[in-house]
C-alpha positions as CSV (number, residue, x, y, z in Angstrom):
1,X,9.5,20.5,1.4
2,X,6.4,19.3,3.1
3,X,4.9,20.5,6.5
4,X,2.1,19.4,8.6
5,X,-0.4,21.1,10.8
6,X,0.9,23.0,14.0
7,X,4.8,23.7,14.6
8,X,5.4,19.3,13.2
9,X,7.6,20.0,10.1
10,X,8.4,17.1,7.5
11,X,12.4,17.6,6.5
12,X,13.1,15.5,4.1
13,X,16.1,17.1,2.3
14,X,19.4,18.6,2.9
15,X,18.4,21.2,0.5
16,X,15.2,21.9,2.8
17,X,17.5,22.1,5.7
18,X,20.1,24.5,4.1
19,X,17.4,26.4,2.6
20,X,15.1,26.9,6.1
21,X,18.8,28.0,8.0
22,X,19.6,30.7,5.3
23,X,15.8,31.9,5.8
24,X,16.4,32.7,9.4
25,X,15.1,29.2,11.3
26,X,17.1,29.0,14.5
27,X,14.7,26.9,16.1
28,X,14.0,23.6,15.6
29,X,12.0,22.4,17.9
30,X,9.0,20.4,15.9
31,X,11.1,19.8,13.4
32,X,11.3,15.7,11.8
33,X,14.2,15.6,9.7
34,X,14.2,11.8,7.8
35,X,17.3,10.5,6.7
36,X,19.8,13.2,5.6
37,X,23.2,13.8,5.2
38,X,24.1,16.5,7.6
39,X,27.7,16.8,7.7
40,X,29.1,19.8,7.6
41,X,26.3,21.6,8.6
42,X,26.6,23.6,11.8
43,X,23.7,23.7,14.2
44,X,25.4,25.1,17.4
45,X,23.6,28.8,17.0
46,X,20.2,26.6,16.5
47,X,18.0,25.5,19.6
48,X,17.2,21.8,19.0
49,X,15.0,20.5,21.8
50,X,12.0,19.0,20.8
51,X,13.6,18.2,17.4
52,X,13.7,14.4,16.1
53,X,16.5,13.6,13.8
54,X,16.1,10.1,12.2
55,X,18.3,8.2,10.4
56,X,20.7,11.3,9.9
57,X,24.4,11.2,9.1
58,X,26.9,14.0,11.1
59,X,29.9,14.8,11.7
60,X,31.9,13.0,14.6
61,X,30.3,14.0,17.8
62,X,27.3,16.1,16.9
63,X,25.0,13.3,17.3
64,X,26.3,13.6,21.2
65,X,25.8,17.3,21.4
66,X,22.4,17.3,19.8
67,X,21.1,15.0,22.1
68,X,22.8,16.8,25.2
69,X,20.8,19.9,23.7
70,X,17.3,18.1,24.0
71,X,17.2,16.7,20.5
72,X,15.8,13.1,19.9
73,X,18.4,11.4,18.0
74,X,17.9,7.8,15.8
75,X,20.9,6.0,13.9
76,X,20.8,4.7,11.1
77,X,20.1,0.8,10.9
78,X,23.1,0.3,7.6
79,X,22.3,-3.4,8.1
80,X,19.0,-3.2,6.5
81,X,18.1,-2.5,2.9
82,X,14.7,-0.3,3.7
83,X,14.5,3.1,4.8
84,X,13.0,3.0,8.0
85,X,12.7,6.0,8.5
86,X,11.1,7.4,5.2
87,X,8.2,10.2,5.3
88,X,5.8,8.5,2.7
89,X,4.4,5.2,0.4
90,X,6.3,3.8,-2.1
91,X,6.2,4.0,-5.8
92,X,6.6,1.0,-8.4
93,X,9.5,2.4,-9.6
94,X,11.0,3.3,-6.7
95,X,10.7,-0.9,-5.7
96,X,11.7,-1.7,-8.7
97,X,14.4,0.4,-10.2
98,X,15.6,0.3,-13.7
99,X,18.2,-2.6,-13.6
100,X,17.6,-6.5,-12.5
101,X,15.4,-7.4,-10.4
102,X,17.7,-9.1,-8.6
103,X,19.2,-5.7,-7.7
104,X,16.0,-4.3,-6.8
105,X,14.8,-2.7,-3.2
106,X,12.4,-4.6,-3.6
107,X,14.4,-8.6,-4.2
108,X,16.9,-6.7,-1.5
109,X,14.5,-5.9,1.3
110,X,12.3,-9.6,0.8
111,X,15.9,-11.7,1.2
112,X,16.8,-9.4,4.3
113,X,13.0,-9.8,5.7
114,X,13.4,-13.6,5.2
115,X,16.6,-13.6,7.5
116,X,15.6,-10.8,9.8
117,X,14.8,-13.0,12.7
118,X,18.3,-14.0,12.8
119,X,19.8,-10.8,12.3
120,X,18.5,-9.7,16.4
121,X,17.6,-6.8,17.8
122,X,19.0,-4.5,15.4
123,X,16.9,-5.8,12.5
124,X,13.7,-6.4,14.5
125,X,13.7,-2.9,15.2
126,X,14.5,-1.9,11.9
127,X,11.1,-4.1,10.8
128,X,9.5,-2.4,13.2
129,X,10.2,1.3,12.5
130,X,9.7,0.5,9.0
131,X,6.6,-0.6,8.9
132,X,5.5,2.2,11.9
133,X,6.3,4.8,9.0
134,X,4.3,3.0,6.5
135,X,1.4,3.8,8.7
136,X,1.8,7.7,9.2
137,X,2.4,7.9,5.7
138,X,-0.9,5.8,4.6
139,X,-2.9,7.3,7.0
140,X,-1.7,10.8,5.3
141,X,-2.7,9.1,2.0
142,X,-6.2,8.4,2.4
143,X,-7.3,10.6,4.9
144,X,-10.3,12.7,2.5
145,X,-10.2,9.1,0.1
146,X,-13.1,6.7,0.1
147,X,-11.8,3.4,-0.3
148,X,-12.9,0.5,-1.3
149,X,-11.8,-3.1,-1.3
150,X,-11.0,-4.9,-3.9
151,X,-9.6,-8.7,-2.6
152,X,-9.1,-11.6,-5.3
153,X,-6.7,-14.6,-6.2
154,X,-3.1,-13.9,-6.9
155,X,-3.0,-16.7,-9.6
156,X,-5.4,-15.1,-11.8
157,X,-3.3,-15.0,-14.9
158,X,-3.8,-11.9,-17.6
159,X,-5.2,-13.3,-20.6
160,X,-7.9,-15.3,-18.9
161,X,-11.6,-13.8,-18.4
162,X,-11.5,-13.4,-15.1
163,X,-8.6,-11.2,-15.2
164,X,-10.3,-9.0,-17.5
165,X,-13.3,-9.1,-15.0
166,X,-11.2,-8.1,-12.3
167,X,-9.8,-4.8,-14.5
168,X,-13.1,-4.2,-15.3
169,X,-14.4,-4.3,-11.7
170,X,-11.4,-1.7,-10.5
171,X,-12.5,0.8,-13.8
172,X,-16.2,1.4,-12.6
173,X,-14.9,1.3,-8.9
174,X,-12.6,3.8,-9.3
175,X,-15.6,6.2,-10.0
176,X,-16.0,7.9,-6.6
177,X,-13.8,5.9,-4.5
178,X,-10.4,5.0,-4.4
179,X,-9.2,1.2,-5.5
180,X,-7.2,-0.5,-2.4
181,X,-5.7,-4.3,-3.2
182,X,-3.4,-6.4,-1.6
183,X,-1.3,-4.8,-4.0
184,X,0.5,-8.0,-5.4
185,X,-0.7,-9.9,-9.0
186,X,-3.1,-11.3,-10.2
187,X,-6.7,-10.6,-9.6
188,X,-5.3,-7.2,-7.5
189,X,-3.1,-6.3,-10.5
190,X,-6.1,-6.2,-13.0
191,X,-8.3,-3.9,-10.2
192,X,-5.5,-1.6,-9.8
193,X,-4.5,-1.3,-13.5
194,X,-8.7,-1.0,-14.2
195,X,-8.6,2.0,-11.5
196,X,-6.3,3.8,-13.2
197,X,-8.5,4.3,-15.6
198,X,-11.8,4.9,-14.1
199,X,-13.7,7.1,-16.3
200,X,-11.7,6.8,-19.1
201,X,-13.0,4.7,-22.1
202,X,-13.4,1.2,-22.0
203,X,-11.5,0.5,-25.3
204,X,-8.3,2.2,-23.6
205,X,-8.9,-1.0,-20.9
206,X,-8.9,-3.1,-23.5
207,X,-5.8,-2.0,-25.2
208,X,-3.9,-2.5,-21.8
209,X,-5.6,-5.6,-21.3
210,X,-4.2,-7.1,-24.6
211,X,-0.8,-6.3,-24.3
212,X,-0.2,-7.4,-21.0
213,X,-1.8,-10.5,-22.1
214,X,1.9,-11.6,-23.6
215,X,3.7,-12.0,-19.9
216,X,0.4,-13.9,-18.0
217,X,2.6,-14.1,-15.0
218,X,5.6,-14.0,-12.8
219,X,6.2,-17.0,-12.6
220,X,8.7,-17.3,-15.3
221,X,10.4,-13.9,-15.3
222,X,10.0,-11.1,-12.8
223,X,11.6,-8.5,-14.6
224,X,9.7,-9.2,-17.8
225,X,6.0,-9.1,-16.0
226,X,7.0,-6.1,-14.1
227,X,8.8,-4.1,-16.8
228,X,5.6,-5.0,-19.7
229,X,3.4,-3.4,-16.9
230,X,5.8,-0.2,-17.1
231,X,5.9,-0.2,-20.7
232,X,1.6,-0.3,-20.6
233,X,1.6,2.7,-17.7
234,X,4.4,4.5,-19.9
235,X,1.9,4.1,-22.8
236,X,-0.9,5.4,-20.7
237,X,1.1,8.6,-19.7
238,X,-0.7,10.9,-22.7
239,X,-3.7,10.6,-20.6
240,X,-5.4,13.1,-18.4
241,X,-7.3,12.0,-15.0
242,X,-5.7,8.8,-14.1
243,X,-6.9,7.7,-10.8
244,X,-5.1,7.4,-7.7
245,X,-4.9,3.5,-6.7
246,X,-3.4,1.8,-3.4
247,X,-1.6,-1.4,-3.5
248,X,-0.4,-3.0,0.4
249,X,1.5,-5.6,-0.5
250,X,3.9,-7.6,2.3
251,X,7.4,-9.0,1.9
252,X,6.0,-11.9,4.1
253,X,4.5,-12.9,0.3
254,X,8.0,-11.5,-1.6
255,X,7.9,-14.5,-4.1
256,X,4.5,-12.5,-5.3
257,X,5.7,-9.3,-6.4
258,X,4.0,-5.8,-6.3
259,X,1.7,-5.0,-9.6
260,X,2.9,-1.7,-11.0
261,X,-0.4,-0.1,-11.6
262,X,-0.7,0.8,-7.7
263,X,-0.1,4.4,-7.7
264,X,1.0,4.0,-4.0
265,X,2.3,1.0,-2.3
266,X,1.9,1.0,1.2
267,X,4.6,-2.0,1.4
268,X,5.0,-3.9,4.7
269,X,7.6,-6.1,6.7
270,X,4.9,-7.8,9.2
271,X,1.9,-9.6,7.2
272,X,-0.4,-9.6,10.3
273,X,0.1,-5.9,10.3
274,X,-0.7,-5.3,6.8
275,X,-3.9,-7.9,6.7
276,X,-5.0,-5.6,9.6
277,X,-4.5,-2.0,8.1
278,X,-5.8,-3.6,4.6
279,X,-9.5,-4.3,6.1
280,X,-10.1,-1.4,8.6
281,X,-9.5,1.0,5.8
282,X,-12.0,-0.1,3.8
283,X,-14.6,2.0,5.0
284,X,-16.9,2.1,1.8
285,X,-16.9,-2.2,1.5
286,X,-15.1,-5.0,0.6
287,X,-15.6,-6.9,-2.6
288,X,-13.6,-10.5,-2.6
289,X,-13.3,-12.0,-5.8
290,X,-12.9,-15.8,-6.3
291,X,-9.5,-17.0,-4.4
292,X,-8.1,-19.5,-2.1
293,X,-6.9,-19.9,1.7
294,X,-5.3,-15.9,1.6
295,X,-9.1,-14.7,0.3
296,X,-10.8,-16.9,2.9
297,X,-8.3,-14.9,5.6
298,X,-9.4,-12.0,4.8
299,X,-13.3,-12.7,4.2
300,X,-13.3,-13.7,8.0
301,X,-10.9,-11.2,8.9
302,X,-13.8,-8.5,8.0
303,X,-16.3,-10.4,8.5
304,X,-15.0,-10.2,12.4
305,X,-14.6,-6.5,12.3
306,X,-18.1,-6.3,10.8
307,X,-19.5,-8.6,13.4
308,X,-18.8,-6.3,16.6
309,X,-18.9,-3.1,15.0
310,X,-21.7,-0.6,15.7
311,X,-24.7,-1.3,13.5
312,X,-23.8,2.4,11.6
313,X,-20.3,1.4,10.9
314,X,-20.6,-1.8,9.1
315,X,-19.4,-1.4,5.7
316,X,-20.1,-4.1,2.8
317,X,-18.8,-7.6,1.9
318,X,-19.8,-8.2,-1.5
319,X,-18.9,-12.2,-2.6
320,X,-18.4,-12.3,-6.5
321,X,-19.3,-16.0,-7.8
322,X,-21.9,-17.7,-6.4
323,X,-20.8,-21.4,-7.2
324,X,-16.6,-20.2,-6.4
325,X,-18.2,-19.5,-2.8
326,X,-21.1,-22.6,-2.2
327,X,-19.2,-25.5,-3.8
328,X,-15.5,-25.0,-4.8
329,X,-15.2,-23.2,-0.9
330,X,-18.5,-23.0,0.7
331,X,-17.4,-19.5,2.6
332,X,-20.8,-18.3,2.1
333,X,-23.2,-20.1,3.9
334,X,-20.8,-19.9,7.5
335,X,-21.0,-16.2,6.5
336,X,-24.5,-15.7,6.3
337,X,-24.9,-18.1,9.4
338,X,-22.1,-15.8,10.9
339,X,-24.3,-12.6,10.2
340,X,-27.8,-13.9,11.1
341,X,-29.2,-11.7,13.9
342,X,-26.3,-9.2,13.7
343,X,-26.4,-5.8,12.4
344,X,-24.2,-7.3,9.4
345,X,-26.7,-9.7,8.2
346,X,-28.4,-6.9,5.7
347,X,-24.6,-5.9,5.0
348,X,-23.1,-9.4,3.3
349,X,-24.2,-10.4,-0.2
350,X,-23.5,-12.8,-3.4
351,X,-23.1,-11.8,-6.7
352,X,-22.3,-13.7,-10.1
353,X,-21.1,-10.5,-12.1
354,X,-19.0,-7.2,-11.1
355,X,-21.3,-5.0,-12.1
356,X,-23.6,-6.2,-9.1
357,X,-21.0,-6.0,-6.8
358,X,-20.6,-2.1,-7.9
359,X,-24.0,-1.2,-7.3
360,X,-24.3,-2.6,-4.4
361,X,-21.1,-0.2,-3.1
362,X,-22.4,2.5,-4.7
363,X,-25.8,2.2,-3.3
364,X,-24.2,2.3,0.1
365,X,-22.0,5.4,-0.2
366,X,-23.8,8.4,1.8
């Protein structure tokens, strides 16, 4: 049961339900109750105005006298594999399941998003609605959180140095701010996997680091990438203090799958949407790793916010690899041309090693 400030209360349950009626509730007014079955409940002693019943299941006909009674009232969309109503982020597991990944929400949900548009109104809607409750429930998440940015290549395999670099960047980030990535492999895998263990030592990175090292990608077998990254966060379960980590991952990209070391997946339909939401919570800085054309995106995509923001509210974009961003994609010189006479300019930098990067964040946290 979970309730938010003022008479808003989060149902989520049919247990919550049953239990709030035998304590006495009569109204319901305020009351958001996501996705249960109420059939066979009775509500005809309860005043319902003012409450919202999303993607609830009654018995014939009390969908019509609810509403009649003041209540907002939202079907269910059965065509649709998400839950587009749900009242928080996702979790690997919950993506992922235990069988195939074929059978998986998360295989399920990028088929249906790739035929969405054909589907009309019904599925548009259910996009939409979807991806509006992804919002609420990230904005719960990190409201009190610091977070920092953490954008890199998705091709980065494990095994490879820059991989490692990646993990270890995420590990001293996670110290005093909360990891955010893209969510999906790669370069974002390694931060969020090195987040999890900010503070912990580095030999336990290591460890991780090595076994994973036996599936580099995804390329050749979903399921196996995804379930050795389960077996390494099983492994890691004796430990105290793992750190919170946020992956936002799109199914616009499904063919790149979520990392599992996200400890929340804020996991949209839209891609514009989630490039959005992934910048302008970044409020402590940005730090892009080496990458390609989804990188670039997102190094102007900040670099825009960061352009016409108030001089107090620009936060950090930290470039890691100098010759990565003059010669192999000269991004840096159009940014620092970008930034010149702006209150950005002291605000952009380029870095060969992580460990510049980090103290360039950390010196700007307040």
């Amino acid at each position: 049961m979970r309730s938010s400030h003022g008479r808003v209360s989060e149902v989520e349950s049919r247990t919550d339900v049953e239990w709030r009626l035998a304590a006495g509730a009569h109204d319901l007014g305020g009351w958001r109750v996501r996705s249960v079955d109420l059939t066979g409940l009775t509500l005809t002693g309860c005043r319902v105005a003012g409450a919202m019943f999303l993607g609830c299941r009654f018995d014939d006909g009390v969908a019509v006298d609810l509403q009649a009674r003041g209540a907002l009232v939202f079907p269910e969309l059965p065509d649709s594999p998400l839950d587009v109503y749900r009242g928080g982020l996702y979790t690997a597991r919950e993506l992922y399941g235990t069988g195939r990944y074929h059978a998986s929400v998360d295989a399920r949900a990028y088929a249906w998003s790739q035929e969405a548009d054909r589907h009309g109104p019904d599925a548009l809607l259910a996009a939409a609605l979807h991806d509006h409750a992804i919002d609420v429930a990230l904005e719960e998440w990190t409201r009190g959180r610091r977070l920092v940015g953490v954008m890199g290549g998705h091709a980065v395999r494990r095994g490879e140095p820059s991989y490692a670099a990646a993990a270890r960047l995420g590990r001293l980030l996670g110290v005093g701010h909360t990891v955010a990535t893209g969510g999906g492999p790669g370069a974002m895998e390694a931060a969020n996997l090195g987040a999890t263990l900010a503070g912990h030592d580095p030999g336990v990175l290591a460890e991780a680091l090595a076994v994973l090292a036996d599936v580099p990608d995804f390329d050749c077998h979903i399921g196996a990438w995804a379930g050795l990254g389960f077996e390494v966060l099983e492994g890691l379960t004796g430990l105290t203090g793992l750190t919170d980590t946020l992956g936002i991952p799109t199914w616009h990209y499904g063919h790149e799958p979520p990392n599992v070391f996200a400890t929340a997946i804020a996991k949209y339909v839209h891609n514009a949407v989630r490039e959005a939401v992934l910048v302008e919570i970044c409020h402590a800085g940005i730090i892009f790793l080496p990458g390609a054309a989804g990188t670039v995106q997102e190094v102007f995509q900040d670099a825009c916010e960061n352009y016409y923001a108030d001089p107090a509210s620009v936060a950090p974009m930290v470039l890691v690899g100098e010759r990565h961003w003059t010669v192999t994609l000269p991004v840096w010189p159009l940014l620092r041309a970008l930034a010149e006479g702006r209150g950005m300019a002291e605000h952009v930098h380029l870095v060969d090693h992580v460990e510049e990067a980090v103290a360039i964040v950390a010196g700007n946290t307040p």
